[in-house]
N, C-alpha and C positions, 0 to 999 in steps of 0.2 A: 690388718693388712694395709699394708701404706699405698696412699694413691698413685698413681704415675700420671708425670706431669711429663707432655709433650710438647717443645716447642718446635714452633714450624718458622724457617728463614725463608722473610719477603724481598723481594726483588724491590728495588725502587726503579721509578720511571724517570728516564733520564730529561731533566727540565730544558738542559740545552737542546736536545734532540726535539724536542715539543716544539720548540720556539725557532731553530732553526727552519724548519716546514714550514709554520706560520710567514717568518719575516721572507723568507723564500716568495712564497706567493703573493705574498702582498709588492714585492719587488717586481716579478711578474705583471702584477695584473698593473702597477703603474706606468710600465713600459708602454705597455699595450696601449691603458688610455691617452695616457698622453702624449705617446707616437700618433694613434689617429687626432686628436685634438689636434697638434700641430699638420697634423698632414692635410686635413681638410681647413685650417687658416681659423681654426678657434684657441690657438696658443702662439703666439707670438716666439721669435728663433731666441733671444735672449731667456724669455723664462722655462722654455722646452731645453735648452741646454743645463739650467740649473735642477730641474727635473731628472736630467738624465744623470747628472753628478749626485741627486738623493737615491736614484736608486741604483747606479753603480756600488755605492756605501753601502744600500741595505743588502744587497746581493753576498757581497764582501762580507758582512757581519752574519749572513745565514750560511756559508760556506763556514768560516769559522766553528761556530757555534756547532754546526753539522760533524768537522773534525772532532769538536770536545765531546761532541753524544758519540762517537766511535770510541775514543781512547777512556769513557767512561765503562761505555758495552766491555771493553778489553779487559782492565783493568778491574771492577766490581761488578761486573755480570747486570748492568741496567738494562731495564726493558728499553727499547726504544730506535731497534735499528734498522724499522721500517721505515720511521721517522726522519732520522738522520740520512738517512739514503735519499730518501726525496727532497731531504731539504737541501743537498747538493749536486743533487739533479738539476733542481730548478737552477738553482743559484747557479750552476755551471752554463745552463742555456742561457740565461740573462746576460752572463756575464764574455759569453763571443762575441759579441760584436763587438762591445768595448775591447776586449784582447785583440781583433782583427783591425780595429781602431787605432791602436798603441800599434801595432807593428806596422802597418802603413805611414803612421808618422813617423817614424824613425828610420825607414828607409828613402818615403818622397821626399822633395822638397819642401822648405816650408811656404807654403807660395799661395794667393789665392785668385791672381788674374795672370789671363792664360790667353797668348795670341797667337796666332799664325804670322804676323807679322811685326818681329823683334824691334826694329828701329822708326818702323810710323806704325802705331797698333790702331786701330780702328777708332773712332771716340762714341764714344756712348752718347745714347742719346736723351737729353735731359727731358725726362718723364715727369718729375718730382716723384716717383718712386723712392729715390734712396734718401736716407734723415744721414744726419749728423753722426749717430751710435753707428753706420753702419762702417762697414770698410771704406776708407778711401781711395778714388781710383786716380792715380799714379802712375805715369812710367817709371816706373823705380829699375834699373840699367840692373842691382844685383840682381831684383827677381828674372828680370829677363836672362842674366846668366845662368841663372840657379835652372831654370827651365831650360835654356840652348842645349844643357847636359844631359837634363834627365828624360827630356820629350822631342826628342830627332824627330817624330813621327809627326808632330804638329805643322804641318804647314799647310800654304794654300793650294789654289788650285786652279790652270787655268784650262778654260774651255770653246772650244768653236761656237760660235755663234754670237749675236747679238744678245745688247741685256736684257730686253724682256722677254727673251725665250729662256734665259737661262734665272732670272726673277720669280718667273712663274714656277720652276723647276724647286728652287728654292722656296717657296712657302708652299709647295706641296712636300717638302722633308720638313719643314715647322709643323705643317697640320699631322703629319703622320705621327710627330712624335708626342704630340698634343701639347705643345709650346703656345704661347699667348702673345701674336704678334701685339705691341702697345705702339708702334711710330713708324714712318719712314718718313726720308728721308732725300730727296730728288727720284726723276719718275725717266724713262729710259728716251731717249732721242731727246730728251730736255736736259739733262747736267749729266757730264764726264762720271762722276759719282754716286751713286745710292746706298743710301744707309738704312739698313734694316732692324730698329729696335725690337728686342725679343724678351720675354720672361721665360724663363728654363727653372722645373722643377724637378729635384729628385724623387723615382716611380715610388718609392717606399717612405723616406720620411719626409719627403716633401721640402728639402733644402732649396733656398729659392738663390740663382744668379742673375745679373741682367748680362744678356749678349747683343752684340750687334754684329749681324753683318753684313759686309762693306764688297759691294760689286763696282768693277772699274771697267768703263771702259776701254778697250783697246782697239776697235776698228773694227779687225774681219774677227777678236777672239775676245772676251770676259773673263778679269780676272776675280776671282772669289778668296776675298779675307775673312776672319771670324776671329772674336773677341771674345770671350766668356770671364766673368769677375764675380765673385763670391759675397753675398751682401755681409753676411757674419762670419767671425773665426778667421784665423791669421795664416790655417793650414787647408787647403779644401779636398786633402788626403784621394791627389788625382782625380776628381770630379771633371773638372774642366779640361783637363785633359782629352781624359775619356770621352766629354760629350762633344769635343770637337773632333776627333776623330773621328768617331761614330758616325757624325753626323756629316761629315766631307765622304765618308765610304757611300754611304746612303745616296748623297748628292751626286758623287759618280756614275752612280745604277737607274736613277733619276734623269739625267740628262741624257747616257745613252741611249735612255729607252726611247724619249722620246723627240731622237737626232730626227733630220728630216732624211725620207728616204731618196735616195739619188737617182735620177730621171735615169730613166734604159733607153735606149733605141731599141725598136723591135725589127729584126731586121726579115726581111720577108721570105718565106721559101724561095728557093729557085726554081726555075720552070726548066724542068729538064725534058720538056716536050721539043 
């Protein structure tokens, strides 16, 4: 009697599918770290940007790899398409904010200081905060064009009162937004002008600007400028924009709250006896 020989076909496990998940997570978890590292000022914005270029790359190469453990699944029947599903998962969430990144620069300006006012912009005030690597701040007339177009909504603000009522109004929108006054600059019934230096950071990774803002006198009314300039990076993908805006709406809500109230006469019943 002849034996019977049975063979049984194995499935092979799809290696790029393996390894996609892995470099997946690994892209992950250095996001993470070294978004807080930078956020909390233990990574420096030069090597937190190269950071973020290793693992936009690893993201990119587990996205990949994730396609080839699919057209593997398709094509020879490999194990592996839990695998590659998660490892394009991850690699998909790593990889929006850089895509959300890329579309903002392509539509903003390329711009990274940003004033309310175009032809005398506010000056900054020398802190020695800024090094040589950082951006230089400049009137540069393009970017003030490049802005005229793209940010109508940037401008100042002028308001009833004296400067130190409208001073004090203003470093209560500093403290609210947890901004780090570093300077001023003249003090209110002693100079025409006061300068408010500021550190402004971003709430998430922690992108740091220096702003100044610049209160003028005018008499019976204060008028309010603001400067915001990006220390790194040549684009600040509407940061400053946004935070002065933001921060002139806030300032509105801030000084009327606390207008002074307008004296009444009380005028007396009449005696209709």
């Amino acid at each position: 009697m002849r034996p019977q020989h049975s063979s049984q076909w194995r499935r092979r496990h799809s290696i790029s599918a393996k390894w996609s998940v892995r470099i997946a997570f690994l892209s992950l978890m250095l996001f993470v770290v070294s978004g807080l590292g930078h956020r909390f000022e233990q990574i420096e914005t030069p090597e937190f940007l190269w950071l973020l270029a290793i693992v936009a790359g690893l993201a990119l190469l587990a996205l990949l790899l994730a396609l080839k453990g699919f057209t593997s699944l398709w094509r020879r029947g490999d194990i592996g398409f839990t695998r590659a599903f998660w490892g394009a998962v991850i690699a998909l969430l790593v990889l929006v904010p850089f895509m959300t990144t890329l579309y903002q620069a392509l539509v903003l300006p390329t711009i990274y200081d940003v004033s309310t006012d175009l032809t005398d912009p506010p000056a900054l005030l020398d802190t020695g905060a800024r090094t040589a690597n950082m951006n230089p701040v400049i009137n540069d007339q393009e970017s003030r064009s490049l802005q005229a177009n793209a940010y109508r909504e940037v401008t100042g603000r002028r308001y009833d009162g004296s400067p130190d009522r409208i001073l004090a109004a203003v470093k209560t929108v500093i403290a609210n937004n947890g901004w780090t006054i570093v300077s001023q600059k003249g003090e209110p019934g002693e100079t025409e002008e006061i300068l408010v230096g500021v550190v402004a950071r971003t709430w998430l990774l922690g992108f740091t600007s220096d702003v100044v803002i610049r209160l003028s006198d005018e008499g019976e009314t204060t008028y309010v400028d603001m400067r915001s300039v990006s220390r790194y990076g040549t684009h600040d993908l509407g940061e400053n924009a946004d935070r002065i805006t933001a921060f002139m709406a806030a300032l509105d809500t801030e000084v009327q709250g606390v207008q002074p109230e307008e004296e009444t006469t009380e005028v007396p019943p009449a005696d209709n006896s």
